[in-house]
N, C-alpha and C positions, 0 to 999 in steps of 0.2 A: 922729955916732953911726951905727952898721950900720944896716942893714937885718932888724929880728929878725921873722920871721913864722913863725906857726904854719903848718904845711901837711900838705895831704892828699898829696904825694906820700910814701905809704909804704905799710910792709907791715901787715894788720891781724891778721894769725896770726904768731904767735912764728917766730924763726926756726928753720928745719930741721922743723916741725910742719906738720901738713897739717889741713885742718878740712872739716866736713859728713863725718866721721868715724860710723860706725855701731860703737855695742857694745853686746855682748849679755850682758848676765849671769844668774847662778841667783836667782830669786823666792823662797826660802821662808821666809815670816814664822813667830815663834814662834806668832800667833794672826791670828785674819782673814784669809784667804789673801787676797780681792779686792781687797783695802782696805789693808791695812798693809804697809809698804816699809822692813826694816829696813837697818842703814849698813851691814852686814857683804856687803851683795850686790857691793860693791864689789869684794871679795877676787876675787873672780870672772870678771872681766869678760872679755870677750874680742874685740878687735877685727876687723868685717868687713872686709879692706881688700884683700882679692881679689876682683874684677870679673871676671864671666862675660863679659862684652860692654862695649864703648863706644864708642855711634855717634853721630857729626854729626848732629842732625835738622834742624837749622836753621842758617844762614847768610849770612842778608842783609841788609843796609842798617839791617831796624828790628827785629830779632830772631834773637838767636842761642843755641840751645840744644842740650845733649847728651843724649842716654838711657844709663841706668848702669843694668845689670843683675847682680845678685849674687843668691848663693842660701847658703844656712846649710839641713842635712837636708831636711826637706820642706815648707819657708820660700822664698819668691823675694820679693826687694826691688828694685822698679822706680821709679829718681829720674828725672826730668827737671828739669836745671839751666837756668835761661833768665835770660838779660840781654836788657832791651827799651832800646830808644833811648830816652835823656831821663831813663831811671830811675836812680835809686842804689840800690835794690834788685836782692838776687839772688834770682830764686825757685827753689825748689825742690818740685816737682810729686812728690808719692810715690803709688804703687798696689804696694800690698803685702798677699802672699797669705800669713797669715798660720796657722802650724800648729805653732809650741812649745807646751812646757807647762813650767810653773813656772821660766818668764823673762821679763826686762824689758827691753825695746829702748831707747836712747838716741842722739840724736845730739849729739856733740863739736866743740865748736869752742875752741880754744884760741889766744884774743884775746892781742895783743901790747898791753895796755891796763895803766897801771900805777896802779889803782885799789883802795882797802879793804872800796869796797860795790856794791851792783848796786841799780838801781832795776825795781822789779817794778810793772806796772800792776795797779790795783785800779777798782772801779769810781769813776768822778767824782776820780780822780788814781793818785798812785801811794805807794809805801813802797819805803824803802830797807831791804836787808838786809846783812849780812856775807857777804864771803868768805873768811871764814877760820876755825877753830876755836880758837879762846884758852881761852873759856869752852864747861863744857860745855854750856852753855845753846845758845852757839852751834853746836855738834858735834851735837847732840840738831834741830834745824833744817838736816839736812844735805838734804832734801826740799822746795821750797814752791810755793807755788799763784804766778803769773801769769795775767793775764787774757788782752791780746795783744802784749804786748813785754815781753820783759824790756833794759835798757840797763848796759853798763857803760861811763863816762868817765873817762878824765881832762882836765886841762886844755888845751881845745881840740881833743880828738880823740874818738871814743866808738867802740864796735860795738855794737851791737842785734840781737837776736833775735827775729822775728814770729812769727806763728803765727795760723793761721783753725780751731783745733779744738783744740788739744794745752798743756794749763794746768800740766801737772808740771815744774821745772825744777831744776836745781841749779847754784851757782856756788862753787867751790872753789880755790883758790889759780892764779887767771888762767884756768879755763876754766869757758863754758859750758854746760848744757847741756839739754837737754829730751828730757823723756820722752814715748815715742809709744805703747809698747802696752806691755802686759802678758797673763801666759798662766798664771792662777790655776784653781784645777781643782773648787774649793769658793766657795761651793754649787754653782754650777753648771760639770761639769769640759768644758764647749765654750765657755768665755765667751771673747770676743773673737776666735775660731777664724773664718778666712774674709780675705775682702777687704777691704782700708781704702784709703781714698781724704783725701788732704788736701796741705795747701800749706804751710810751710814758709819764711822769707826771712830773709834775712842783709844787716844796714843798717849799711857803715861811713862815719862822716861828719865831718865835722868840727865842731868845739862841743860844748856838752853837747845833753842830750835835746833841749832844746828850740829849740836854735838849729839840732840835725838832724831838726827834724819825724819825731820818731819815732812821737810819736802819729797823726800825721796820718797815716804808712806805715801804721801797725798799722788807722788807720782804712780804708783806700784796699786792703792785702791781704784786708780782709775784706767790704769791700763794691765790690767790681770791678765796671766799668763794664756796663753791659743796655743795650743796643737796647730800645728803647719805640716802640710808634705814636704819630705825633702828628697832631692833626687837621686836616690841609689840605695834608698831606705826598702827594709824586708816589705814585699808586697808591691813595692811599685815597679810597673809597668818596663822601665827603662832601664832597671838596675839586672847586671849580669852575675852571675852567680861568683859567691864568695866577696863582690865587692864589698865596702864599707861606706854606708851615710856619711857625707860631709856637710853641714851648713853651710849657704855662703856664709863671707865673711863679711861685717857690717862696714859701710864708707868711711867711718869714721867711730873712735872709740875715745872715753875721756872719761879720765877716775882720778881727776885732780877734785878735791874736796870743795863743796858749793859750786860747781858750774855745771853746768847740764846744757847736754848738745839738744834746742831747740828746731833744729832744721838740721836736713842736709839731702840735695837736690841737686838737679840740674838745671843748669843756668837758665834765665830765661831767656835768650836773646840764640839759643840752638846752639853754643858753641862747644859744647859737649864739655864744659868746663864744670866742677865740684863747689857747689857753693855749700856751706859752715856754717851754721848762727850758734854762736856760743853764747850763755848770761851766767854771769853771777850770783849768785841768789840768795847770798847769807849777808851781805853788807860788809865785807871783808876786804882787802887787797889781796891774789893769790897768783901765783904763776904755777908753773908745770906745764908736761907735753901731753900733746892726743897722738893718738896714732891713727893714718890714711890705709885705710883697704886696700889701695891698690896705690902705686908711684906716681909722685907729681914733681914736676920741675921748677914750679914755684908758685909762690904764695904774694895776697895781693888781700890787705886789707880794702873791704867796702862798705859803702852807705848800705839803706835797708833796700835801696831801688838796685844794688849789686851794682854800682857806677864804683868805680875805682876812686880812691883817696892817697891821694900822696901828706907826707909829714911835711909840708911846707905850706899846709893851705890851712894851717892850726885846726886839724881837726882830729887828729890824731898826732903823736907823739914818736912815732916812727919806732917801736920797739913792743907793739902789740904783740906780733908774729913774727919768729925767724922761722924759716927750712932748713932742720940740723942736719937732714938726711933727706932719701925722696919717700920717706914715708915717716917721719918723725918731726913735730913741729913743735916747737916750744912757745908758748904763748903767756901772757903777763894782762893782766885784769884789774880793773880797780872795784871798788864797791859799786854794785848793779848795774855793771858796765853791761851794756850788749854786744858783740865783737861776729862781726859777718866776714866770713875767709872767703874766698875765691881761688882756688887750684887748679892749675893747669897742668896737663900732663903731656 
């Protein structure tokens, strides 16, 4: 038999189409100017795709990025596109001095992905929605909320949409798209007038969501790496000579595939106890262990109020969590389960 493999060598924008596409259409709802986005804005739209400027800002080894400067009346849209070494993301940096009235900015990307639905994140997992109008139910949904990715796949291939501010999207017969401002004149006619500032990224990968860590991108564009002091580090204050920086060590750590540690605090109630909120986040069944920073002498599945649940009161199944060790906990998950620990030491 051949050799049949999926592969990422391709294009992720249809062909002959261009994408990180700006268009700008007319705002005016029948009611609520700030708040309502009717479908007919559509008629309207008009594509930015004249560039005042485009210059190399970057070009080396671990970073290469361009500035795109375009202007619409007395509007200027400034992208900075950057590809870093090692990443599969594209980000896109915008500072935009913003002064329409009664429009709404979007940007386009028009995926070569041959899929029916888009997966939209919500908190502790995601929903799938349509791309297409059959129903009107679907046509009346031409609008919807994202948290920080929206994904479209198909088998074996996907593109992704991030986002570190910008939750309006829309996905319509193969293209993406998200909404970044609007310029509503009621109640207040200076809303959103002035500078914005935000990030923007484009994830083509191979697999579905979850085999191209989308959520982990969407977690990682929105919490970007900090410089931190650390205490025995060259230059500070406390460190004696020849010592060695140590980091602390984080409460809790977890590299089982699709869960991600949501929380992890102190109890509310002062009892100096470790509380855990673990989620699921691919729609999966999985188990595997986290590992505790420091030693606990047991483990106590909770509600979200951190009230203890025992397995007799059918709300758990009594095999969420065991304590293999005082620092090793094995834990078992279903699809978008949310799972809240409590540790006592």
């Amino acid at each position: 038999m051949g050799d049949h493999r999926v592969t990422g060598d391709r294009e992720g924008l249809r062909s002959g189409e261009g994408g990180n596409v700006l268009e700008l259409s007319e705002d005016l709802p029948l009611e609520f100017d700030a708040w309502d986005l009717e479908a007919y804005y559509a008629n309207s739209t008009e594509a930015l795709t004249v560039a005042d400027s485009v210059e190399v800002i970057d070009h080396g080894p671990m970073v290469a990025s361009l500035r795109i400067t375009r202007s619409h009346g007395r509007s200027t849209f400034t992208q900075v596109v950057q590809m870093v070494a090692g990443s599969p993301r594209i980000d896109i940096a915008y500072d935009i001095d913003w002064a329409e009235t009664d429009k709404v900015l979007k940007v386009a990307w028009p995926v070569d992905v041959h899929t029916h639905e888009v997966a939209s994140e919500i908190q502790y997992g995601h929903v799938v929605r349509p791309v297409h109008q059959n129903t009107s139910w679907d046509a009346a949904r031409f609008e919807f909320c994202a948290h920080r990715w929206i994904d479209a796949s198909e088998r074996g291939y996907g593109v992704a949409l991030l986002n570190d501010a910008k939750y309006g999207h829309d996905a319509l017969d193969g293209t993406l798209r998200q909404t970044l401002l609007t310029a509503s004149t009621y109640p207040d006619p200076a809303a959103d007038k002035g500078r914005h500032h935000f990030t923007l990224a484009v994830l083509p990968h191979l697999g579905d969501l979850a085999e191209g860590e989308v959520v982990t991108e969407g977690w990682r564009l929105n919490n970007p790496v900090r410089a931190a002091p650390v205490a025995g580090a060259s230059g500070d204050s406390g460190a004696t000579s020849g010592s060695q920086a140590v980091a602390p060590a984080p409460p809790v750590t977890c590299e089982i595939p699709g869960v991600t540690i949501e929380a992890a605090k102190a109890a509310e109630d002062g009892s100096g106890d470790l509380v855990v909120r673990l989620a699921e986040v691919h729609g999966a069944r999985v188990s595997g262990t986290i590992t505790l920073g420091a030693p606990a002498r047991s483990v106590q599945v909770c509600d979200l109020l951190e009230d203890e649940l025992s397995a007799v009161d059918g709300r758990r199944d009594g095999t969420e969590a065991q304590l293999m060790g005082d620092t090793v906990v094995e834990v078992t998950l279903h699809p978008f389960k949310v799972l809240t620990l409590r540790f006592r030491s």
